[in-house]
KOLDREN-157435 format. One line per 3 residues: their letters; for each residue x, y, z of N, C-alpha, C. Coordinates in Angstrom, 3 decimals. Example, Ala and Ser with C-alpha at 12.3 -4.5 7.8 and 13.67 -1.06 7.14 Angstrom:
AS	13.190:-5.690:7.800:12.300:-4.500:7.800:13.200:-3.300:7.800 ~ 12.850:-2.250:7.080:13.670:-1.060:7.140:12.900:0.030:7.870
***
This chain:
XXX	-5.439:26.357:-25.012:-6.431:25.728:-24.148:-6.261:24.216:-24.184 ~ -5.985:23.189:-22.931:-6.115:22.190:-22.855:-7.258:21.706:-22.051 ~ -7.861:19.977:-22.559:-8.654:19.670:-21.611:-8.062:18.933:-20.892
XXX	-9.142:19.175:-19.141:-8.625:18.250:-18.244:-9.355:16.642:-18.691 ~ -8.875:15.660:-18.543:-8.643:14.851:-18.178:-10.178:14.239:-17.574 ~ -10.170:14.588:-16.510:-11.178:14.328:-15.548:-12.683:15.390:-15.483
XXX	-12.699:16.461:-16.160:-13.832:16.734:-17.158:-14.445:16.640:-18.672 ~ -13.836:15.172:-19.629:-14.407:15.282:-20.279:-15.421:14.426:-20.081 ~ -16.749:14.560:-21.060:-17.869:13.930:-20.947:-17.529:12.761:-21.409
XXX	-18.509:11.691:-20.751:-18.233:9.663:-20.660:-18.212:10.000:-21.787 ~ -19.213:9.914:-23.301:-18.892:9.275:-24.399:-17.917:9.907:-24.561 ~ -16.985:10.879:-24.524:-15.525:11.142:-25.102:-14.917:10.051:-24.640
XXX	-14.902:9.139:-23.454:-13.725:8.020:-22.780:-14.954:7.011:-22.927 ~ -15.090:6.808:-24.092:-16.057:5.193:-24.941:-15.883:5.162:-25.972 ~ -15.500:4.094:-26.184:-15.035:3.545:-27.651:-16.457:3.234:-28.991
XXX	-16.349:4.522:-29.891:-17.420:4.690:-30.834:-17.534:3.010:-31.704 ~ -16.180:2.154:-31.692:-16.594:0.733:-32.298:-17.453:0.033:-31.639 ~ -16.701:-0.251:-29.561:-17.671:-1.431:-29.338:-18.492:-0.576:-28.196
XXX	-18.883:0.112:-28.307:-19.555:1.145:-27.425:-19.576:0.774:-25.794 ~ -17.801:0.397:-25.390:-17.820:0.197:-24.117:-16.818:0.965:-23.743 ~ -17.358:1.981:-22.153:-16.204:2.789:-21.580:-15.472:2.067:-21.277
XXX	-14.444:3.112:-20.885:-12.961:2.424:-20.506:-12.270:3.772:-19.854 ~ -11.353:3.801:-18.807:-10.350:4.290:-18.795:-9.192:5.162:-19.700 ~ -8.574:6.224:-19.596:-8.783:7.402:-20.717:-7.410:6.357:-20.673
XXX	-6.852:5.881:-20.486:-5.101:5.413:-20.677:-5.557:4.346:-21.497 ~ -6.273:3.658:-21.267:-6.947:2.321:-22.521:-7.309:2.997:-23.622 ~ -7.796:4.081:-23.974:-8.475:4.578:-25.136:-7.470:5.431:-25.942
XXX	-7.531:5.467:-27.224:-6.925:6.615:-28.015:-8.159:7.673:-28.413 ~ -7.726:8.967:-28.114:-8.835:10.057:-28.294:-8.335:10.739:-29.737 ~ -9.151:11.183:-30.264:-9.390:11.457:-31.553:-10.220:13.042:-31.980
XXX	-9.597:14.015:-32.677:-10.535:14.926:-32.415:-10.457:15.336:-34.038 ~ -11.329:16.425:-34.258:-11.337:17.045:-36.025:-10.470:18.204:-35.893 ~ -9.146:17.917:-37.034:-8.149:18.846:-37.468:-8.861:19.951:-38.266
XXX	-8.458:21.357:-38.181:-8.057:22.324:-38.452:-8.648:21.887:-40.239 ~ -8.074:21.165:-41.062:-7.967:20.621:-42.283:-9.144:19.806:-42.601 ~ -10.059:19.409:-41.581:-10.990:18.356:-41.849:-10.934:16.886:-41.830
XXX	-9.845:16.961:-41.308:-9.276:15.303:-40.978:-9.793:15.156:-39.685 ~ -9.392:14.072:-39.384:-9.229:12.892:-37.652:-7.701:12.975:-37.502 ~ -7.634:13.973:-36.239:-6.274:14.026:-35.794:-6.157:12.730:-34.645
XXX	-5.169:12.260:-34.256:-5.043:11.245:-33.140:-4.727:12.497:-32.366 ~ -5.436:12.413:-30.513:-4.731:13.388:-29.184:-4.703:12.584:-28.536 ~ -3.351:12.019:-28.448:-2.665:11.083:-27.803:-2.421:11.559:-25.933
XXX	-2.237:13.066:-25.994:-2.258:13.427:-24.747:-3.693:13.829:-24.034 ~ -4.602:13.848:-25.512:-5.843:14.261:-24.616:-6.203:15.611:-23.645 ~ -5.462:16.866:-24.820:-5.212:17.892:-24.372:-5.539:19.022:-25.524
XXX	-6.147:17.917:-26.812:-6.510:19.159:-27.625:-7.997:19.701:-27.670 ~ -8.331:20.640:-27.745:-9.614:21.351:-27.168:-10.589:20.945:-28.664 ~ -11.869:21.061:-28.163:-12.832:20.790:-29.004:-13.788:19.059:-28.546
XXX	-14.574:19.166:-29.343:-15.418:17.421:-29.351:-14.503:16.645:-29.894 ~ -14.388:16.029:-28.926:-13.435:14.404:-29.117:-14.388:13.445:-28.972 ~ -13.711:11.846:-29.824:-14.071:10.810:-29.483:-12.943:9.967:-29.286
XXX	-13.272:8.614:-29.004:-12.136:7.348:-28.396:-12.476:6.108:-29.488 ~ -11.193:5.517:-29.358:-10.839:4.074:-29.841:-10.679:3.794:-29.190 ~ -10.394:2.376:-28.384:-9.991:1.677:-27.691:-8.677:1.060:-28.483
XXX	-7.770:0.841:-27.691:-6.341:1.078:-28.078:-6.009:0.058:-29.105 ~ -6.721:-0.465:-30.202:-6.476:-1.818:-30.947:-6.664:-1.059:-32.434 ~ -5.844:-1.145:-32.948:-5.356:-0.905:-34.260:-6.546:-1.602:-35.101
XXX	-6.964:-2.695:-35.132:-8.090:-3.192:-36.057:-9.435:-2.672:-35.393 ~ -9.685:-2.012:-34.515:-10.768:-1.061:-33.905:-10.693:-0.115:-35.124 ~ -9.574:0.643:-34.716:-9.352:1.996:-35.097:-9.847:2.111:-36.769
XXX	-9.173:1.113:-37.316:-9.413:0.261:-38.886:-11.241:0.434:-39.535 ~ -11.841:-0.441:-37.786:-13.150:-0.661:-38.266:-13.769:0.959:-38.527 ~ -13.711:1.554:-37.723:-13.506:3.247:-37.257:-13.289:3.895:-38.365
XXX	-12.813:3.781:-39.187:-12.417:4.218:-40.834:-13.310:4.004:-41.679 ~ -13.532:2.519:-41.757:-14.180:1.804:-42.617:-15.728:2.009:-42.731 ~ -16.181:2.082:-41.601:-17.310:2.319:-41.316:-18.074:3.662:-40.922
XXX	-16.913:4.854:-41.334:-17.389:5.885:-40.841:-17.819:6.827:-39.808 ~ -17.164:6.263:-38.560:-17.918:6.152:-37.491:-17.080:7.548:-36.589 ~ -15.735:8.274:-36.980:-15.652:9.554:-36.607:-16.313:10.666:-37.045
XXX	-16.610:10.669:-38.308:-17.738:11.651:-38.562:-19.190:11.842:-37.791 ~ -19.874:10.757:-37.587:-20.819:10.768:-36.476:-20.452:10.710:-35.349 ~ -19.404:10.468:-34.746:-19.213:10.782:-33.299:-19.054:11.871:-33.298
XXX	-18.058:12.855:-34.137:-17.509:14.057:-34.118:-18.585:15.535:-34.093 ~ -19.661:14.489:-35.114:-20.824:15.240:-35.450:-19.956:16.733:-36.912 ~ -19.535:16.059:-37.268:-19.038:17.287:-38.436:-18.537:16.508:-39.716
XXX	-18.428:16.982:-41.175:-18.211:16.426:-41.983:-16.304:16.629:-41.786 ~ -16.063:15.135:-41.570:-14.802:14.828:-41.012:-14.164:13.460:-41.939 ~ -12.847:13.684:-42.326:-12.131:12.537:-43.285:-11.312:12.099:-42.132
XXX	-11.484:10.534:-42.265:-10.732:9.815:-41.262:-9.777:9.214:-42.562 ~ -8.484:9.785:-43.067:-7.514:8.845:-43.960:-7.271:7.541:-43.833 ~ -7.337:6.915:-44.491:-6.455:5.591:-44.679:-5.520:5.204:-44.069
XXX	-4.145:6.093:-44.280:-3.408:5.674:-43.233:-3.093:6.582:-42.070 ~ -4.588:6.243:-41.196:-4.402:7.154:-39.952:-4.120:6.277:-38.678 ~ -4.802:4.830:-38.795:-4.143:3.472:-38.178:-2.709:3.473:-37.611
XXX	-1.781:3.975:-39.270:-0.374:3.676:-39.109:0.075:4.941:-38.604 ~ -0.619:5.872:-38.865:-0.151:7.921:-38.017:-0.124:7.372:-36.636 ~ -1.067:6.526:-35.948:-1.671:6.200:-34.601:-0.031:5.661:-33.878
XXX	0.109:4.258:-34.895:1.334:4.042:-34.842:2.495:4.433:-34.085 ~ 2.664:5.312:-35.345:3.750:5.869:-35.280:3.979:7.090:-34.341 ~ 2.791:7.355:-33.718:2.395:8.973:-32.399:2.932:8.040:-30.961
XXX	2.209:6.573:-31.372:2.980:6.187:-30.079:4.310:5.738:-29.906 ~ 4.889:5.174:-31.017:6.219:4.762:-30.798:7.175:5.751:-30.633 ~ 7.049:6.976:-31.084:7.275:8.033:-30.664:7.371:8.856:-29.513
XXX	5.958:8.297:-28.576:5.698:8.722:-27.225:6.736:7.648:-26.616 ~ 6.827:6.561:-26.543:7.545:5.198:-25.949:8.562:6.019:-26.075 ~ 9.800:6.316:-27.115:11.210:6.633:-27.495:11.389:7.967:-26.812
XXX	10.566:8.190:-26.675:10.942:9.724:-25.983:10.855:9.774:-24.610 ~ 9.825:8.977:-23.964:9.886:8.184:-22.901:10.981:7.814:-22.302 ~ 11.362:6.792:-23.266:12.501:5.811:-22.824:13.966:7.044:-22.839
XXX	14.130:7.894:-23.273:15.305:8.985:-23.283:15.502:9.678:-21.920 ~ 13.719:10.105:-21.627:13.662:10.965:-20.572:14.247:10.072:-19.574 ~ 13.368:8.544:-19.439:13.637:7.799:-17.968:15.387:7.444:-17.872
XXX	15.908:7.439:-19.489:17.861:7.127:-19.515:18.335:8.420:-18.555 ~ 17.898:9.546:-18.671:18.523:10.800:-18.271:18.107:10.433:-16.679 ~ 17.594:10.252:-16.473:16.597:10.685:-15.152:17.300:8.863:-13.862
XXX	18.133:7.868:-15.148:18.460:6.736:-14.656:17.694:5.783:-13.944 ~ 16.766:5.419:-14.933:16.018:4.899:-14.596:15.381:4.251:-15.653 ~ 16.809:4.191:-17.094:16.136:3.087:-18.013:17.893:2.901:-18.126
XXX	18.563:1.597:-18.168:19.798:1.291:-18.364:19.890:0.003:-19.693 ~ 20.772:-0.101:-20.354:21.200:-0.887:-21.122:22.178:-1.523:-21.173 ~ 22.477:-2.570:-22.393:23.164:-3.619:-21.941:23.555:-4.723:-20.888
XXX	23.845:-5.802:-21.953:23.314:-7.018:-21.506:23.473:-7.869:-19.688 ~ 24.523:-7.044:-19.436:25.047:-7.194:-17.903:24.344:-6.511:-17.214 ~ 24.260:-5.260:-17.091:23.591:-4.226:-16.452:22.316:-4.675:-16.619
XXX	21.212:-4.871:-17.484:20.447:-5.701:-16.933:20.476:-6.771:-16.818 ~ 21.167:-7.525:-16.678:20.648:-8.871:-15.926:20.916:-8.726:-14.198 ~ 22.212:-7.739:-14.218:22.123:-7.315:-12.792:20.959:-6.243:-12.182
XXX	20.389:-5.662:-13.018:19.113:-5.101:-12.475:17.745:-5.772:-11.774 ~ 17.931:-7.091:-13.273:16.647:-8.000:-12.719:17.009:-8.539:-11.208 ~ 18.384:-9.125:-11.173:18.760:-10.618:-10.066:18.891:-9.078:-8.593
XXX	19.297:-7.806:-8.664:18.735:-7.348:-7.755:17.746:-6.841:-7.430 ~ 16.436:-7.052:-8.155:14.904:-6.397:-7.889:14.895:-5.054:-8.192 ~ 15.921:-4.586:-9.087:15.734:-2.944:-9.405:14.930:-2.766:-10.833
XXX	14.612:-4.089:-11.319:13.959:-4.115:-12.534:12.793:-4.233:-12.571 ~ 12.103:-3.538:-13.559:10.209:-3.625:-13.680:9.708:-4.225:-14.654 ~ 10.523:-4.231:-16.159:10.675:-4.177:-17.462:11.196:-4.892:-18.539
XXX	11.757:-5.454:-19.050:12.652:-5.748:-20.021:12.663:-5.386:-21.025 ~ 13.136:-5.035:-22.175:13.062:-4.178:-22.981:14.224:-5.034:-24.165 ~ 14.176:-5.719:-25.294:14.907:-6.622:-26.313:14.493:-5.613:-27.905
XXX	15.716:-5.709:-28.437:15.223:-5.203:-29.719:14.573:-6.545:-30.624 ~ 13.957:-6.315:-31.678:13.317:-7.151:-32.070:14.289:-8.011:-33.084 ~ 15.323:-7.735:-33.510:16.290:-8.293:-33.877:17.424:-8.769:-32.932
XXX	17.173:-8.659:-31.553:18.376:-8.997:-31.121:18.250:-11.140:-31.107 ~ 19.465:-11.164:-30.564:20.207:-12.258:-30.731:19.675:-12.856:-29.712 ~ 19.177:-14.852:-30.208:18.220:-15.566:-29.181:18.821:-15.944:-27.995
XXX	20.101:-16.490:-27.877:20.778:-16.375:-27.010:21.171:-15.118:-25.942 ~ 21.164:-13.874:-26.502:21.393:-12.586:-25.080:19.653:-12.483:-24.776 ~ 18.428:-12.647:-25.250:17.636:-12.943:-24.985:16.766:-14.098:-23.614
XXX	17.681:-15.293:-24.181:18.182:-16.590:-23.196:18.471:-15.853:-21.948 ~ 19.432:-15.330:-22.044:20.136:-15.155:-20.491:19.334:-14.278:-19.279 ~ 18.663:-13.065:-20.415:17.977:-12.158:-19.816:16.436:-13.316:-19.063
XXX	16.386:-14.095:-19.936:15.224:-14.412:-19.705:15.131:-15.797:-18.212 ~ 16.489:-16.318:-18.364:16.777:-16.888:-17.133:16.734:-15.923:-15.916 ~ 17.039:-14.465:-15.903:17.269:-14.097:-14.667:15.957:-13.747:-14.537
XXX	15.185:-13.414:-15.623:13.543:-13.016:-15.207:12.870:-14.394:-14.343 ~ 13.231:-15.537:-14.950:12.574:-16.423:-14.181:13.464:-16.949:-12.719 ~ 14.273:-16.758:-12.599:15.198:-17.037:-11.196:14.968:-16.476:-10.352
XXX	14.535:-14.639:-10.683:14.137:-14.018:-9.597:12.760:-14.171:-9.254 ~ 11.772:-14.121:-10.308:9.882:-14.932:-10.010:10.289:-16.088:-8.637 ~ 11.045:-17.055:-9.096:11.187:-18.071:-8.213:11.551:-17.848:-6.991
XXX	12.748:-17.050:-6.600:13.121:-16.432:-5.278:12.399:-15.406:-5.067 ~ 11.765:-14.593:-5.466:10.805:-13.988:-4.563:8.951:-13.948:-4.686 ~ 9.065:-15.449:-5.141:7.864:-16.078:-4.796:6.598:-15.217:-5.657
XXX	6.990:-14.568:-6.639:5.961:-13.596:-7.688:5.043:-14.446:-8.090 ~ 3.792:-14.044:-8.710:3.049:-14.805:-9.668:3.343:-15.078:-11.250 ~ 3.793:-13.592:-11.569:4.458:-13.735:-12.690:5.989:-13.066:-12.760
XXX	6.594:-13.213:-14.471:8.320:-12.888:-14.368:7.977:-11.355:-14.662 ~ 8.648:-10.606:-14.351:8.502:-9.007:-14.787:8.538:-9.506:-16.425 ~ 7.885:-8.306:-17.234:7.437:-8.432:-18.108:8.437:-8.142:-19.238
XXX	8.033:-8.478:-20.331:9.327:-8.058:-21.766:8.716:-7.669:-22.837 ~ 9.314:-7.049:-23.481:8.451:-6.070:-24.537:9.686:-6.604:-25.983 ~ 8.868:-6.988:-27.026:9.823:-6.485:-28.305:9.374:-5.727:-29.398
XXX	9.549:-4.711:-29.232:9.012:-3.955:-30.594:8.988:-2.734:-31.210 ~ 10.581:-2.955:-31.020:11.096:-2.274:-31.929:12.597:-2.732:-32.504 ~ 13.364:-2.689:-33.355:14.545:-2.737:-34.084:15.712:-2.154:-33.763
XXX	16.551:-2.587:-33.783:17.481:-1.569:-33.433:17.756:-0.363:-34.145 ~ 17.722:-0.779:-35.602:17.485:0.389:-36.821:16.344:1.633:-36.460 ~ 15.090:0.840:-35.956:14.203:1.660:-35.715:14.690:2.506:-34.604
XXX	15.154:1.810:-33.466:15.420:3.140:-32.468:16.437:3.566:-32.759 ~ 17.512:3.153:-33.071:18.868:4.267:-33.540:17.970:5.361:-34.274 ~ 17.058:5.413:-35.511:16.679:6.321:-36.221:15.931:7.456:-35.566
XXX	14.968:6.825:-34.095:14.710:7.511:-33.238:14.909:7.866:-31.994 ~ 16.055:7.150:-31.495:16.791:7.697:-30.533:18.750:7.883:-30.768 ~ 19.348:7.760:-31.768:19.929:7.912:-31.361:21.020:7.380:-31.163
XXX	22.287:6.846:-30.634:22.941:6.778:-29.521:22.493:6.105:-28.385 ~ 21.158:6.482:-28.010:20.466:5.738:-26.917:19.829:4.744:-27.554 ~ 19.922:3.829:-28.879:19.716:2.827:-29.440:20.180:1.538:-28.590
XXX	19.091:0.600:-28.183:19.843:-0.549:-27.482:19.197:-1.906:-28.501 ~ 19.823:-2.851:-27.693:19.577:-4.536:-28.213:18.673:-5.182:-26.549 ~ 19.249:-4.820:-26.178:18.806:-5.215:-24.227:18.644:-4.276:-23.394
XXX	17.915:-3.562:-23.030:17.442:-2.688:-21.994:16.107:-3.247:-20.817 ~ 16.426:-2.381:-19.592:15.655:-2.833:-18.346:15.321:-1.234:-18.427 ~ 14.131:-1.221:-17.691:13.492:-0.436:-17.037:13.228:-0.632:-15.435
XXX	13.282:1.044:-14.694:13.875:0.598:-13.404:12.953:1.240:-12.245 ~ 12.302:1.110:-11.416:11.476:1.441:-10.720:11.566:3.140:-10.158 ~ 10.533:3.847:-10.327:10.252:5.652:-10.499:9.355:5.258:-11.621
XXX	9.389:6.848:-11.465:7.939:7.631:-12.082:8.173:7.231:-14.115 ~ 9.526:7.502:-13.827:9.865:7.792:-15.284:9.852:6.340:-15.861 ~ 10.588:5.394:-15.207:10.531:4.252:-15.835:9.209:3.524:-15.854
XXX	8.498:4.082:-14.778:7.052:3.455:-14.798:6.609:3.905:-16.330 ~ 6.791:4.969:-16.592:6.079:5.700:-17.836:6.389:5.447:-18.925 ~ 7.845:4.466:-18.904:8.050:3.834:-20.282:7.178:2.685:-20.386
XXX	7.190:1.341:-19.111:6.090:0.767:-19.377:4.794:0.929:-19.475 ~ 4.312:1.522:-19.293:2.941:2.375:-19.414:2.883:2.406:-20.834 ~ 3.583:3.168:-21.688:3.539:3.575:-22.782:4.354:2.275:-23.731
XXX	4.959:1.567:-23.460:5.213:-0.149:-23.885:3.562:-0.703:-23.708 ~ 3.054:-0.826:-22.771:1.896:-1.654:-22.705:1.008:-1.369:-23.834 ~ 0.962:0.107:-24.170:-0.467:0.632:-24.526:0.289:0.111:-26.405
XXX	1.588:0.975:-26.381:1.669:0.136:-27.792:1.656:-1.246:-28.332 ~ 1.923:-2.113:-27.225:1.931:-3.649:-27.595:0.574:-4.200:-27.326 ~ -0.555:-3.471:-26.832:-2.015:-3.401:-27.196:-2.299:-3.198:-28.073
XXX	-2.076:-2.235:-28.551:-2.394:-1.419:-29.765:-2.748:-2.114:-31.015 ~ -1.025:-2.665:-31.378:-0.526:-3.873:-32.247:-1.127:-4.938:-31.835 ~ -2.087:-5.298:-31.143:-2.703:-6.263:-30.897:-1.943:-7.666:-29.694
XXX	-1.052:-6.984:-28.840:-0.774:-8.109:-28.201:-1.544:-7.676:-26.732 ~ -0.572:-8.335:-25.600:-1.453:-8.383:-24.521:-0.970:-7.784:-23.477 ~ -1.422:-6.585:-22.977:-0.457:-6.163:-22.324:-0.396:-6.817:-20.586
***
């Protein structure tokens, strides 16, 4: 049994810290495991009384600290310690698997030419840098983000994400491990940024 989406009740899509709705893609939903824990349902498809975080890691923190899944949940419920970093790690996970599907589907490409020719022809949405890569292939990418803003008169440069390692994604992707990757307009590449945004929220930046 999954839930839809668009029948669960408002306080399930409101954040039990600052008690303001939001949009189910802004929120992380949260329901009581099998075990008596706080599972993260990242897809928002596991059945039972759920509640929401709002996608900020020091939310989620206060949410622990203060006890506050057990009374939403309404059941004697252990929210662990490190369920913050489980949160983590459910999404970087969702991102990498993401980013595989949209490679297959061609519509996430790598290396350092290939995108910069993605951006300077408007096939780019994304940018995508490992967090170790090198400031200079960084540089270059980042000239064509602003060359094309300028020629086609944008408000802002398509956007760039760093966060992850190359170590880290080789370990979770693979082969499909990059230093410089673009993301490329479709469904699929939309869905890597989607799922880039919500983690570089998460971690507290801006999406």
């Amino acid at each position: 049994m999954t839930v839809d989406e668009d029948e669960l009740p408002m306080n399930d899509r409101m954040c039990i810290v600052t008690r303001e709705s939001g949009p189910a893609d802004a929120l992380i939903r949260f329901v009581a495991g099998p075990d008596g824990t706080v599972v993260p349902d990242l897809k928002r498809q596991l059945p039972g009384r759920g509640c929401s975080v709002k996608a900020d890691r020091k939310l989620v923190e206060q949410a622990i600290k203060k006890q506050l899944f057990a009374r939403a949940l309404k059941t004697d419920v252990k929210a662990l310690p490190e369920l913050s970093a489980q949160v983590d790690r459910l999404l970087v996970t969702q991102l990498t698997g993401m980013m595989n599907m949209a490679r297959k589907a061609g519509q996430f490409i790598s290396g350092t030419m290939k995108v910069d020719d993605a951006i300077r022809t408007g096939r780019g949405i994304a940018v995508f840098h490992a967090t170790d890569a090198a400031g200079d292939g960084i540089r270059k990418i980042t000239q064509a983000r602003t060359a094309v803003k300028f020629m086609t008169d944008e408000e802002e440069e398509i956007p760039a994400f760093q966060l992850l390692s190359y170590d880290e994604m080789q370990e979770l992707m693979g082969d499909n491990a990059f230093i410089h990757a673009v993301a490329l307009a479709g469904q699929a590449g939309e869905g890597v940024v989607k799922r880039a945004k919500l983690l570089e929220t998460y971690r507290g930046g801006s999406a």
